[in-house]
N, C-alpha and C positions, 0 to 999 in steps of 0.2 A: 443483411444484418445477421445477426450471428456469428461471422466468423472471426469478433474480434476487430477488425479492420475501420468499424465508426466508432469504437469502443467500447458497446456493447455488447452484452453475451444473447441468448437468446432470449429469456427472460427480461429481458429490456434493461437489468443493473451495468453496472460499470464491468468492465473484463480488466483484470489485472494479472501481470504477468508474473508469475511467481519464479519464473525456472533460476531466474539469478541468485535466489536465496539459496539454491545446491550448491554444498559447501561451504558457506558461512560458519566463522565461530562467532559467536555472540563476544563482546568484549567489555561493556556494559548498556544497562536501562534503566532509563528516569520514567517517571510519568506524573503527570497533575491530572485534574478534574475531568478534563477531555482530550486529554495528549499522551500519545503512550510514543516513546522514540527509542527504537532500537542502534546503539554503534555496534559495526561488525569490528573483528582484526584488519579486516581489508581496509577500515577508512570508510566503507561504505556505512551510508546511516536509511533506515526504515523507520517513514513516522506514521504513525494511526490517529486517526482523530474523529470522536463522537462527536457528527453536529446534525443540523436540523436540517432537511430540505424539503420547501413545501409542506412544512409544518409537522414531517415524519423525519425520523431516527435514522441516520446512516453512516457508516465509514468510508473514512475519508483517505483512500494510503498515498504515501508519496515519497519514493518513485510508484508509480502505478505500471512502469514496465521498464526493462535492463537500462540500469545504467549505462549512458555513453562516458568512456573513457576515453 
């Protein structure tokens, strides 16, 4: 564990891969109550989402690692 590979970080959270956002230009963002959705120029889209698990607070992202094209 740790190194990403069960998807965990060390910390026992989710690991999420951010490196694909190098580069992005944002193109526009919506968001409601518990959804924040990012479109890039690329077509690519980044959603966040406030929800509950096990009765605590957490985010939610997706893709959580590089787009396959």
């Amino acid at each position: 564990m740790g190194d990403g590979s069960d998807g965990l970080n060390d910390q026992g959270g989710c690991a999420v891969d951010w490196s694909w956002l190098s580069g992005e230009e944002i193109a526009e963002m919506t968001s409601s109550l518990d959804t924040l959705v990012v479109r890039f120029r690329s077509g690519e889209t980044l959603e966040v989402k406030a929800l509950l698990w096990k009765g605590r607070p957490f985010l939610s992202f997706k893709p959580n690692e590089r787009p396959r094209r």
